[in-house]
N, C-alpha and C positions, 0 to 999 in steps of 0.2 A: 575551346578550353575544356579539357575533362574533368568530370566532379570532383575526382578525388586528387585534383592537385593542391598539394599541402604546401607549397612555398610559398613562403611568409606566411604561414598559417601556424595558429599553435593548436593543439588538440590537447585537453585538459588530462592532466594525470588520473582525476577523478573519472575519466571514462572508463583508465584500466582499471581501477579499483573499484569501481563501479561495476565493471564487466565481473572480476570475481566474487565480489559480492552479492551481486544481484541474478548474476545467471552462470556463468563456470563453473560454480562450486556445487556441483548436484548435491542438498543437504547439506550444505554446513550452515548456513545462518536460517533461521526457518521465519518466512515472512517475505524474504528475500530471494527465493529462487522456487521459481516455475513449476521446477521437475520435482523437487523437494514436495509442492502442496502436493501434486497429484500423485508420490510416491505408494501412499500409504493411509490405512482408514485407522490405525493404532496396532497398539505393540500384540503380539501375537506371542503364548505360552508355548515353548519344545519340548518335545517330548521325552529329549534327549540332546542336554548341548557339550559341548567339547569341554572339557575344564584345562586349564592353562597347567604348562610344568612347573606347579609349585608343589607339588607333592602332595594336590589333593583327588590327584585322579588321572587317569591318562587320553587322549582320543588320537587316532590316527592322523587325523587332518594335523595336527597342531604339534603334535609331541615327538616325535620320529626322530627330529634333528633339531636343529640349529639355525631360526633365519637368520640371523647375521645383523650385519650393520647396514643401513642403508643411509645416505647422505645425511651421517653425522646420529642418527639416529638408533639404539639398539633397540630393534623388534622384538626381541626373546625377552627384555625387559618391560617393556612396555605392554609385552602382552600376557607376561605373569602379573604385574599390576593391576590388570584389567581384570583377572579372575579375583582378583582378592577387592577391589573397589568396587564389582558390580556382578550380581544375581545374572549369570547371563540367558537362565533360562527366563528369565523376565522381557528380551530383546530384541526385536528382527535383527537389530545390529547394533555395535560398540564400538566407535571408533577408537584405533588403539593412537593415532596423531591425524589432527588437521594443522595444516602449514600453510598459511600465504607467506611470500618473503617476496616485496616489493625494492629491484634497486634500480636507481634513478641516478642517471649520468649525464651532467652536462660540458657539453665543448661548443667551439669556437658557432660552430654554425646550427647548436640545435640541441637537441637531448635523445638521450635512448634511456627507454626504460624498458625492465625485466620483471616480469610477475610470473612466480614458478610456484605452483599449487603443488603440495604433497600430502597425499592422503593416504591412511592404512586402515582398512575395516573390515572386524570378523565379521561373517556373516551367519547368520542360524536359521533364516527363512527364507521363503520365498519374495515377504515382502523386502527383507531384505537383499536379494537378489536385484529384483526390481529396480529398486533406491539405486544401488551401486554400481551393478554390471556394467548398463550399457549407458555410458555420459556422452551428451551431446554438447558440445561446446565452443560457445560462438568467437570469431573473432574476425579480425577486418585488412584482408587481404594487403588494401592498398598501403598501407603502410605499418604490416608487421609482419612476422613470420611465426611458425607453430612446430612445437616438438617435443617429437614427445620422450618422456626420460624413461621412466618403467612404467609396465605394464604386467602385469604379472599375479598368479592367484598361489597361494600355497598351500597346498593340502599332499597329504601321504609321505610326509617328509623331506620333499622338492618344492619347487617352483615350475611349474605349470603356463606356459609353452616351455618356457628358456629363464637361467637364474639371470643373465644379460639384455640377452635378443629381443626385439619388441618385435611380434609375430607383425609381415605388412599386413597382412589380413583383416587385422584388428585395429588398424585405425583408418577411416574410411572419412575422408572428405567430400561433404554435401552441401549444397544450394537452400539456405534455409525455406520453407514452404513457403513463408510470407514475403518473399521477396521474388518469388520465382518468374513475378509476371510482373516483377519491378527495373528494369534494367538499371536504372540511374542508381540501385543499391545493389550491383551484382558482385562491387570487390567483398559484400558479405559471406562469410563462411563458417561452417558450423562443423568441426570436424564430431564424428563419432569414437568414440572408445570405446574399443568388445574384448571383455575378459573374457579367456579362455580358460579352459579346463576347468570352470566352477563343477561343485558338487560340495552339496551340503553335510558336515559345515566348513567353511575356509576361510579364509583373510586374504583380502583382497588388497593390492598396494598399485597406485597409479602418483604419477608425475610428472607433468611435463610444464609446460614453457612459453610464455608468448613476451615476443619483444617487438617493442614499438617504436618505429625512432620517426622525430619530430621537428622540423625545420623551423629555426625561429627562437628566440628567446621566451621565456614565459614562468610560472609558478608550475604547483605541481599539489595535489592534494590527494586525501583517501579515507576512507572511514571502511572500520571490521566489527562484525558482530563478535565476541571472543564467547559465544554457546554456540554449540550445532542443537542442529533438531533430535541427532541420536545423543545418547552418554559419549561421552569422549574422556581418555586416561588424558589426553593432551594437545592443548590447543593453543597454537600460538602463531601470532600475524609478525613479520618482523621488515622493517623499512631503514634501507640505506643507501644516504644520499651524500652529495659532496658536503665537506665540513664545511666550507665559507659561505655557506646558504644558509639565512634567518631559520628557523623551525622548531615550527608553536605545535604543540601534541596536547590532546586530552582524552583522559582516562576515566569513560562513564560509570556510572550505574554500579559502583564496587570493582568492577575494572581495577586490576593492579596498575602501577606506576611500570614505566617498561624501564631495563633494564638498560644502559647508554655505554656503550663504549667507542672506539674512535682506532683509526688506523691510517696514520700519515702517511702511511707508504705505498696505501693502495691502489695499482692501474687505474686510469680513468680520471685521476681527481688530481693528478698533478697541479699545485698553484691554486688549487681550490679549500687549502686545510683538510686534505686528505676526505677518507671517506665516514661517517659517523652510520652507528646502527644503533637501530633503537628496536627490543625486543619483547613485547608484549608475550605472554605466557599465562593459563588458566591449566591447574591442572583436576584433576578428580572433575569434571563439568558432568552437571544430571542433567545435562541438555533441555532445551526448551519446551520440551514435554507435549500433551496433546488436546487438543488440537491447535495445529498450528495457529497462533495468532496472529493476527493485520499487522499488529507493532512490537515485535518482540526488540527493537531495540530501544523502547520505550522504559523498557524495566532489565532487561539483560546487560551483562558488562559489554562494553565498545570502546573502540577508541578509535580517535580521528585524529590527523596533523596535516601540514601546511608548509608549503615554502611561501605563499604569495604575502608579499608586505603587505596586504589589506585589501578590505573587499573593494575596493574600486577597480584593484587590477585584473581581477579576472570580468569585475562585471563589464567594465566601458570595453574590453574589450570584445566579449560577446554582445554586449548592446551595436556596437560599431558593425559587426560583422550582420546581425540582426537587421538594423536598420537600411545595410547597403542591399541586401536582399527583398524587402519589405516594401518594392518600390513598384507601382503599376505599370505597366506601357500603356498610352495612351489609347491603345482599340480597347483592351478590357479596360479601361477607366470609362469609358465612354458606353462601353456595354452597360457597367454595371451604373453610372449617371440617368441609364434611360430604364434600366429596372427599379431605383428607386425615385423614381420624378414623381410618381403616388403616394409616395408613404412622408403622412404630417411631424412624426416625434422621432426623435434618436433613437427611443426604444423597440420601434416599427422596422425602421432602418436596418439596426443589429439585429432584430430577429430574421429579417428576411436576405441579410448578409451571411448569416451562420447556416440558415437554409439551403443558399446558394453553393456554398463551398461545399455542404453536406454533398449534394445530389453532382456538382461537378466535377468533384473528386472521391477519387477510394481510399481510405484509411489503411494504412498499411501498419500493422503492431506489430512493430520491431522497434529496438530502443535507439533513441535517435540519438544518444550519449557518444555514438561512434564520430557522429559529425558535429560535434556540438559547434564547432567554429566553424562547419563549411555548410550552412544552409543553402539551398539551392534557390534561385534568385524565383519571389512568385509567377511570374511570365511562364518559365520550365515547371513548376509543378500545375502551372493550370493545363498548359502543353500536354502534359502527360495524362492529365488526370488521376494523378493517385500524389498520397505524400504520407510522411508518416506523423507522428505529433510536431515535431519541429517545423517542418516544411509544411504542414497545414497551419500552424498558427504566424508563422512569416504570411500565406496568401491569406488568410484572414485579418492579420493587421495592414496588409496594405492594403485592402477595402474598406475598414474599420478607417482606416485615415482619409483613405480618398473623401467617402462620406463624410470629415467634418468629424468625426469622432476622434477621442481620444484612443490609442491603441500603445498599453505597453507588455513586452514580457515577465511574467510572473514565475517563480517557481515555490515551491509548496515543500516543506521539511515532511521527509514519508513517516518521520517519527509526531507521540504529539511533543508538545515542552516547547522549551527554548533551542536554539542551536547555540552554541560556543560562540562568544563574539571574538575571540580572538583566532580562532582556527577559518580565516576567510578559505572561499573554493564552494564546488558545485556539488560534491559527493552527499552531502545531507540531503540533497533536496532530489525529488523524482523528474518528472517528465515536467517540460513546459507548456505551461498558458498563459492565457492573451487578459490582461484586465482591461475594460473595454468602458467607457465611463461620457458621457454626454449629458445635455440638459433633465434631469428629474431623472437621471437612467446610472447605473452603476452594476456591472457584472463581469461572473469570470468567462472566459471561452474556454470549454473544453477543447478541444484541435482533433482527438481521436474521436470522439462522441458529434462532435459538431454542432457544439450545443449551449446555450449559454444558460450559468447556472447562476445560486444567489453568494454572492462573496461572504457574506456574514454566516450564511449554513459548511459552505462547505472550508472553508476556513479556519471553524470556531479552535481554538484550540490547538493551533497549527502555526509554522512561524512560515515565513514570507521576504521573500527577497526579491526587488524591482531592481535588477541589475541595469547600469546606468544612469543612475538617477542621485549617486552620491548617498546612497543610504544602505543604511549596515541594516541586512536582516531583523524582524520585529516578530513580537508574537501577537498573534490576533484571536482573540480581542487582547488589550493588556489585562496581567493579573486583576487588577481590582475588577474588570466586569467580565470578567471570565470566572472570578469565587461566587460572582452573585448568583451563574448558571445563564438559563434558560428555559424557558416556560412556552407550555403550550395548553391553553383554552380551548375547551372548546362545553357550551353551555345551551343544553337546548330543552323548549317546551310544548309539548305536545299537547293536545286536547281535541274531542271530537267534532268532528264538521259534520256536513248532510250526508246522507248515506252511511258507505263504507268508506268513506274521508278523511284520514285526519288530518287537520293542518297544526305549523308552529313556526315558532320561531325561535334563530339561534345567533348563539354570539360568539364568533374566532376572534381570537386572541396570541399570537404567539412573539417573539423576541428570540434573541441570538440563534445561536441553533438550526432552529425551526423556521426561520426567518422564509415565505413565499414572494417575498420581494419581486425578483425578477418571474417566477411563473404568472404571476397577476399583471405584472406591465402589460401596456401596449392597449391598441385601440377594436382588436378586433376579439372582443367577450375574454379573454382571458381570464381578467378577475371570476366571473360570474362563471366559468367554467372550472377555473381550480373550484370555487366555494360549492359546486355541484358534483365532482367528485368527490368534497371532502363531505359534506353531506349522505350522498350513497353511502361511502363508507363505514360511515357510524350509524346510519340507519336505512339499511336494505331498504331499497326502493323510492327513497326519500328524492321529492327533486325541490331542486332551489322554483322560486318564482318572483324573488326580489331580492336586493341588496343592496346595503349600504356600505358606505368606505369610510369609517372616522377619521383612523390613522394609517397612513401608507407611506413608509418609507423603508431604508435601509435594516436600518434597527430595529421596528417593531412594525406590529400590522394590527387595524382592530376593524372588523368587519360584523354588522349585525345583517341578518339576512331570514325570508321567512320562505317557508318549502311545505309541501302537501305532502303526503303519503297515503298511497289509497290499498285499502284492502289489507291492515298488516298479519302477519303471518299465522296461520291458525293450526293446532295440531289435533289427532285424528278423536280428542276431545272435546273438540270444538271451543278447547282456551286458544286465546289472544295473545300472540306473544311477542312483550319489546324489550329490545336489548340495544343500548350502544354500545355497538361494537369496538374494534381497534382503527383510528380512524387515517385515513391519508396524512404521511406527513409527521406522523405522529413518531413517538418513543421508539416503538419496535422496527419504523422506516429507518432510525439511526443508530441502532445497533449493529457493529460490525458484525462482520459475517460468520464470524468463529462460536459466537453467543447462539450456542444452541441448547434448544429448553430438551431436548431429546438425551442427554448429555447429564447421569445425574453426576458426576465425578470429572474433573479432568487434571493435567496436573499442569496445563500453562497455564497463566495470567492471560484476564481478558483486559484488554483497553477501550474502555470507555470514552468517547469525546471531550466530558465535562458533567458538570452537574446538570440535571434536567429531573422537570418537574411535568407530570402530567395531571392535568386535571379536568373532568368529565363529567360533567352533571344532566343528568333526562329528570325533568319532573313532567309528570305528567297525571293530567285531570281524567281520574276514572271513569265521570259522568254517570255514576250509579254503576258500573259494574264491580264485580265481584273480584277482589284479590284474592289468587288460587294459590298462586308462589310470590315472595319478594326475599331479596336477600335478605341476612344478617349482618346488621351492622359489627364492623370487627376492626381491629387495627392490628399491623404487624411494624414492628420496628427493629432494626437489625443496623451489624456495621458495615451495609450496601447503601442502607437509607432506609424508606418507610412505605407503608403503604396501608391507606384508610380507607374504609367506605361506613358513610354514614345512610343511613335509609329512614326514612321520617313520611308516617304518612297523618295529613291534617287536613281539614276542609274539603276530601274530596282529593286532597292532591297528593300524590306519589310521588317522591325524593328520592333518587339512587345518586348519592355523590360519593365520587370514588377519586383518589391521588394515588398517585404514584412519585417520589421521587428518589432518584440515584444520585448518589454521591459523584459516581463519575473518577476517570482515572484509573489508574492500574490496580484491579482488582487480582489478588493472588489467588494460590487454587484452593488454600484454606478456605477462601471467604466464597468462594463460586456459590458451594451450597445456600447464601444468606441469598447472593442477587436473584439465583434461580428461583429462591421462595417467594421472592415478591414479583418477580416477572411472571412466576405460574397463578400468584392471586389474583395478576392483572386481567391477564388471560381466562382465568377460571369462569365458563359459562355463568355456573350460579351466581357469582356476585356482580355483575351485570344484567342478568332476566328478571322482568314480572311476567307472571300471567295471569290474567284477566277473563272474566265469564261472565 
């Protein structure tokens, strides 16, 4: 049987919509495509930009003639708008339209759908060059086709090859890299898009075309971020489906209502109440701004809709197909029964199952969204040894069961919040894993990582759908302990031993969040190894030499533990200098990645997990020596949150107690500057050091 036989197979709409939103679309939803993060380091000043024919200046690229109309669209308007809505010497680029227009046709034996991307953007740099020129653009041989509509650059009063012709040159179909040594994924294709005749500055217009068609009956879903990463005069997603089909639509984050009109008469839809379109529209967008953020559909307008009568029907569906896949042959069942006939606890078990998979197979990152209904049965991905997130979390749940565990598929909302409960389908949510749960043991499986992490950290704040299971999407934690946050302790005392010695003693503490839950499982030192790196961390050179475990569970963790430190750090004064540091685990371990302290201005929104509280106390017994430095007690309070350090010295004994806490959530660009403040107090050497003589 060949992989890619789709009979009686449905493949979800939300692939295609997924495919243009998360990877097709070079820059249009920022968060969301690839090529977009690494386009660009921020907007770059010209020297000299073109100004549109509105009669405030002329440029040769732009003013010469007349572009015309293109598929419904006027460009000579759209791009006199553009000079009067936006400084474009401020812009590597401006897009004058982004267009997704998704249409979806069903007949007797199946569906075909059409996603036709149409994009127009001037360009003034080289980073914008970059960004736009050359698109790579994947899609999946085995059941679609690729085409492309325009291609084309305008500068000197033409069109650049041809105002028609799409040069063949210029579109160049390739073997994506990460698949090249995959065969069982080779109907994947990534075609290239090469504009010609660029030369700074020009506008640049591409369109083309991927159609899918799909045996089988089934639903159909889609979600569009309506920002790009550049400004854009016009931005609109537009979706049309047959009229006698249920469909639930919603309009995020200030997102307009789309526009509905209806056309009985239209090919394709005969006996289905014609065909309906539904037209979403942003116009003047100051795009998402920089630097690109983790969650920009977290706070930017979107919208998503749905043919499927409810979430059961896409999940049992995928669950069914999951589960028939998910099944051992009896040699590797047997292999992997004689690899764990050692190991006493469930938790022993999935560590050393998640290991297995790690080192027997290769991780293939490509989006497994293409096959989302045709997982390759685990037998063939151990065969092979490699698989991508889907097909490694199918062979790691049918070991996850062989063993006597529980093994279900999870998927994870790439935004934070809620998802729509009424907009069922798969497009909200990213890549699949495995929830993996047995006696005293509860964790997520990574599939591309191979790795099992803690469900309450990596979760916090995020909603969650166990498809087949009869249950509609949740957020986790629910509101009310998700307002309460998350906290992380960590409390430690120092004092001198013999020598150059000092011992102490310390007490972790953390909840939601921060949750080491699954790092500490298990029988072979784990606990006593996380609590040794998190020791080093907050104090160089620090090692555990006991521990205790009060509380250990899911929820929350409380561990006291006592650790030496010999010899601490002395500078060319011959002062003694202690600081705790930023510690493992901590606040700044769960800062997305966009939160950069280097950064004093930006203009996108950061998103924060949730609320988190850090809190850090060293006291420490001078024993007669001499305090050279100690911080200044201070407090900062802002609408980020706060941050205090109190320092108290009595009896001999040194107090550095320092918080931190965030508010948590979509921080806009006005307020950057407040989080930055207390992020850089945290950080700031002085309010952490004493020195001592």
């Amino acid at each position: 049987m060949k992989l890619y036989n789709f009979k009686n197979t449905i493949l979800l709409q939300s692939v295609m919509i997924s495919i243009v939103v998360f990877t097709l679309i070079a820059g249009v939803c920022g968060g969301f495509c690839p090529a977009a993060v690494a386009a660009t380091a921020g907007p770059a000043v010209l020297a000299s930009a073109p100004v549109p024919p509105n009669g405030t200046g002329g440029s040769r690229a732009t003013s010469a003639a007349a572009m015309g109309v293109s598929s419904g669209h006027d460009l000579d308007m759209l791009w006199a708008r553009a000079g009067k809505d936006f400084d474009l010497s401020k812009y590597d680029a401006v897009l004058l339209l982004e267009s997704a227009r998704v249409t979806v046709l069903y007949g007797e034996d199946g569906r075909t759908t059409r996603t036709t991307v149409h994009r127009v953007a001037w360009i003034g740099t080289e980073i914008g060059i970059d960004t736009h020129a050359d698109l790579r653009i994947p899609w999946n041989s085995a059941n679609s086709t690729f085409s492309v509509i325009k291609l084309r650059t305008w500068r000197e009063g033409r069109w650049w090859p041809d105002e028609t012709a799409v040069s063949p040159t210029a579109v160049v179909e390739t073997l994506p890299f990460e698949v090249a040594l995959a065969d069982d994924y080779s109907t994947m294709r990534e075609t290239m898009l090469l504009h010609d005749g660029v030369e700074l500055p020009c506008i640049m217009e591409t369109e083309y075309t991927i159609e899918e068609t799909v045996e089988g009956p089934g639903g159909a879903d889609g979600f569009f971020v309506l920002a790009c990463r550049e400004p854009a005069v016009l931005v609109e997603y537009i979706v049309e489906t047959s009229g006698g089909l249920p469909f639930a639509f919603h309009s995020g984050n200030g997102a307009p209502a789309p526009v509905e009109s209806s056309n009985p008469q239209s090919p394709g839809a005969a006996g289905n109440g014609g065909m309906k379109t539904y037209r979403w529209s942003v116009e003047k967008s100051g795009g998402l701004g920089y630097p690109q953020s983790a969650d920009p559909s977290s706070y930017a307008p979107c919208a998503c809709w749905s043919t499927w009568r409810d979430w059961n029907a896409p999940g049992d569906l995928f669950a069914k197909r999951f589960d028939e896949a998910a099944v051992l042959e009896r040699a590797l069942a047997d292999t992997l029964a004689s690899r764990l006939s050692g190991e006493p606890t469930d938790a022993s078990k999935a560590r050393k199952i998640s290991a297995f998979v790690g080192k027997s197979t290769r991780p293939v990152h490509y989006d497994s969204r293409f096959h989302l209904f045709s997982p390759r049965a685990s037998a063939r991905v151990y065969e092979t040894a490699y698989g991508d997130a889907l097909d490694r979390a199918v062979l790691a749940a049918a070991m996850f069961r062989s063993a006597g565990l529980s093994a279900r598929p999870v998927f994870r909302s790439t935004e934070l919040g809620s998802v729509e409960p009424d907009i069922p389908g798969f497009s909200r949510f990213g890549e699949v894993f495995v929830c993996v749960s047995g006696d005293r043991f509860d964790a997520l499986y990574d599939p591309l990582e191979s790795a099992l992490l803690d469900r309450q950290g990596m979760n916090f704040g995020r909603t969650l759908w166990r498809p087949g299971t009869g249950e509609a999407p949740q957020l986790r934690p629910d509101p009310a302990a998700a307002g309460a946050g998350s906290r992380f302790e960590l409390l430690l005392t120092l004092e001198r031993g013999e020598g150059d010695t000092w011992k102490g003693t310390g007490f972790y503490r953390v909840d939601g969040l921060f949750s080491p839950f699954v790092a500490m499982s298990g029988l072979g030192g784990e606990a006593r190894a996380h609590i040794g790196a998190l020791a080093g961390s907050a104090l160089g050179g620090a090692t555990v030499t006991d521990h205790s475990v009060e509380v250990f569970d899911c929820a929350r963790v409380d561990v006291g533990f006592g650790f030496s430190l010999e010899k601490p750090e002395q500078d060319d004064a011959g002062r003694t200098k202690f600081a705790a540091g930023d510690p493992e685990g901590g606040i700044f371990a769960r800062l997305p990645g966009d939160v950069r302290l280097s950064h004093e201005k930006r203009t996108s929104s950061a998103v924060l997990p949730g609320k988190m509280t850090q809190h850090i106390r060293l006291r420490l017994n001078t024993g007669g020596m001499k305090i050279i430095h100690r911080p200044e007690t201070r407090k900062v309070e802002n609408e980020a949150g706060s941050f205090s350090l109190d320092v108290v010295f009595k009896d001999g004994w040194l107090t550095i107690d320092r918080t931190l806490t965030l508010r948590g959530g979509v921080v806009a660009p006005a307020a950057w500057p407040a989080l930055r403040a207390l992020l850089l107090e945290e950080r700031d050497t002085a309010n952490r050091t004493a020195l001592l003589k």
